[in-house]
C-alpha positions as CSV (number, residue, x, y, z in Angstrom):
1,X,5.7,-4.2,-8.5
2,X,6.0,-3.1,-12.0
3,X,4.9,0.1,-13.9
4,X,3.8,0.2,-17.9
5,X,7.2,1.6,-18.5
6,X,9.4,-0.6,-16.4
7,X,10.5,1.6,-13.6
8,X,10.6,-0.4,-10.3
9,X,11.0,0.2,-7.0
10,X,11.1,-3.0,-5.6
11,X,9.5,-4.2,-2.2
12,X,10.2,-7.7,-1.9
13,X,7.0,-9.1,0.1
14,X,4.6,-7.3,-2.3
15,X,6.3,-8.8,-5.1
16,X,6.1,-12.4,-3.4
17,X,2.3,-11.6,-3.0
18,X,1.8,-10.9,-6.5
19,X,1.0,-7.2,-5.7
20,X,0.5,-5.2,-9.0
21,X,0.9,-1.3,-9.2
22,X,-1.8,0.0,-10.8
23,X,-1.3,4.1,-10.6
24,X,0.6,6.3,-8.5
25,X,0.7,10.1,-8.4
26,X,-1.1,13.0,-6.8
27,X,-1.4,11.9,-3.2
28,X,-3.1,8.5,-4.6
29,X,-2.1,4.9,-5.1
30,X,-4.2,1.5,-7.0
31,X,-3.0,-1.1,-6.2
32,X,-4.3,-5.2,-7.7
33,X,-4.1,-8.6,-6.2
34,X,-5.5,-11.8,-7.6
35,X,-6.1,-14.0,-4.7
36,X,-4.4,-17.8,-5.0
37,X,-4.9,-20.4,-3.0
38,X,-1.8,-19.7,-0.7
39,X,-2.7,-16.5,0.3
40,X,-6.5,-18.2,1.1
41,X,-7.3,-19.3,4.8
42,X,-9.2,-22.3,5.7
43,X,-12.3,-20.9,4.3
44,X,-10.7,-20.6,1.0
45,X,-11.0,-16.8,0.7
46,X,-8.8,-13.6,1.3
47,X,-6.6,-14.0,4.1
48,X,-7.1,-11.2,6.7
49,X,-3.3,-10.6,6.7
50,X,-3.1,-10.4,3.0
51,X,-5.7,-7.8,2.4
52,X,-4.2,-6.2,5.4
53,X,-0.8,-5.8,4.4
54,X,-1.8,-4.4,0.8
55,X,-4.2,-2.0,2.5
56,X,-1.1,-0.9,4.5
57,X,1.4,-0.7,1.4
58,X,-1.0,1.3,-0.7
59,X,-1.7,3.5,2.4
60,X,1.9,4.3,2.9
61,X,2.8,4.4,-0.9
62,X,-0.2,7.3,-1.3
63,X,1.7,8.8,1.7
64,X,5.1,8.8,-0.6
65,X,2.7,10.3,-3.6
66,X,1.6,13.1,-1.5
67,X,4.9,14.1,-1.1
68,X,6.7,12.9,-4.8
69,X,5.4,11.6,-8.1
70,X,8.4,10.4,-9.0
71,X,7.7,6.7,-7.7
72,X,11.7,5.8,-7.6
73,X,12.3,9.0,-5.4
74,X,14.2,8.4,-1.9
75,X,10.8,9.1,-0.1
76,X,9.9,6.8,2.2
77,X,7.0,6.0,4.9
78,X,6.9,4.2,8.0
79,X,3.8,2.8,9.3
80,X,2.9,4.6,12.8
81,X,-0.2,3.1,13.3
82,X,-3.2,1.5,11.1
83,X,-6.6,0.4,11.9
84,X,-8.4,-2.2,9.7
85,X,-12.0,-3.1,9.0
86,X,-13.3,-5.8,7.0
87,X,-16.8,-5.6,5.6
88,X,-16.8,-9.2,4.1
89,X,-15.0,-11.8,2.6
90,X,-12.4,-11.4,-0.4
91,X,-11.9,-13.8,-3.4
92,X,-10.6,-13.4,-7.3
93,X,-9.1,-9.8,-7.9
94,X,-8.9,-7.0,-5.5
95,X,-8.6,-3.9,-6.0
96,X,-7.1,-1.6,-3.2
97,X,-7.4,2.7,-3.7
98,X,-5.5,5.0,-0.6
99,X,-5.3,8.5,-0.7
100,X,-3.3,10.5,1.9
101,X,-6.0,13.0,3.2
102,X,-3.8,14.7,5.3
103,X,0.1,15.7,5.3
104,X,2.1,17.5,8.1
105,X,5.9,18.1,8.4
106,X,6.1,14.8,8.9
107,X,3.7,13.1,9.4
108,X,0.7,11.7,7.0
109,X,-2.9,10.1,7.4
110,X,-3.9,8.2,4.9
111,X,-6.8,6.3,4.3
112,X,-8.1,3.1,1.4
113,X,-10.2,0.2,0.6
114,X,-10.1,-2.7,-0.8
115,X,-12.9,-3.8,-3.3
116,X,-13.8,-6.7,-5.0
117,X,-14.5,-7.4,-8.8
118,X,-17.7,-6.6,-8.6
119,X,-16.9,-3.6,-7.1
120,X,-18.1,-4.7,-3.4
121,X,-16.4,-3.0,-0.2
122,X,-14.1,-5.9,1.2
123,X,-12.1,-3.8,3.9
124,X,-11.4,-0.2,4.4
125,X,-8.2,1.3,6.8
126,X,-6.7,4.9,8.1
127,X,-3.3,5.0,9.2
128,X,-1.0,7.4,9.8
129,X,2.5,7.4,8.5
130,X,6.0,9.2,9.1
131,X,7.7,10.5,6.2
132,X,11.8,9.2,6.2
133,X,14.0,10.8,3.5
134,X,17.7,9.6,3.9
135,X,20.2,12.5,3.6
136,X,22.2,12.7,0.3
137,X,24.8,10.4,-0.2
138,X,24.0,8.4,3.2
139,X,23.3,5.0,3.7
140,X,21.4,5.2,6.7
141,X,18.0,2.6,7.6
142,X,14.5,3.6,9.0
143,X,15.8,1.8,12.2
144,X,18.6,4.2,12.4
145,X,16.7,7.0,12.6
């Protein structure tokens, strides 16, 4: 995922998807997908698992904006648990808004939707999130912890 000015913080999958970072700030995150063909079930819209997974990443990146603003900060977010539900069928660009509505300690619970270019609801989710900031100079995983 790219921003205007070329910082990147780079999460593979989302980058494979096609995943484009929008905004980021403030508790918030936009993120945009244009939907191809591959990432299309047999119906030849939105896979469920593809809006799913960007719901989740723009979930847990609003969890990391609640907490920084500096997108390339060591802040990250773990999924805990998500729920999903889809409203109808996605196709062309979608457009998928999170907020975190909520931030403990440690934990965060966020919740987004994803929307279509005519602006219809596609899916909305809440999750909640753990926060996981590696000590200095350490170069301990998530699955460490």
């Amino acid at each position: 995922m790219e921003f205007p000015d070329g910082k990147r913080r780079r999460i593979p999958f989302l980058d494979h998807l096609g995943v484009e970072l929008v905004s980021f700030g403030q508790g918030r995150c936009e993120l945009a997908i244009t939907v191809r063909p591959e990432l299309c079930n047999s119906m030849q819209v939105a896979h469920g698992g593809v809006v799913m997974t960007v719901l989740d990443a723009a979930l847990a990146i609003a969890g990391r904006a609640a907490h920084t603003d500096d997108y390339d900060a060591p802040v990250n977010t773990i999924t805990v648990e998500m729920k999903t539900t889809f409203i109808r069928p996605g196709a062309g660009r979608l457009t998928i808004r999170a907020e975190c509505v909520h931030k403990a300690t440690s934990l965060m619970f966020c919740e987004g939707e994803a929307r279509d270019e005519q602006g219809r609801l596609v899916a909305r989710a809440n999750g909640t999130f753990k926060l996981w900031v590696p000590r200095a100079g350490s170069t301990e995983k998530p699955s460490d912890a």
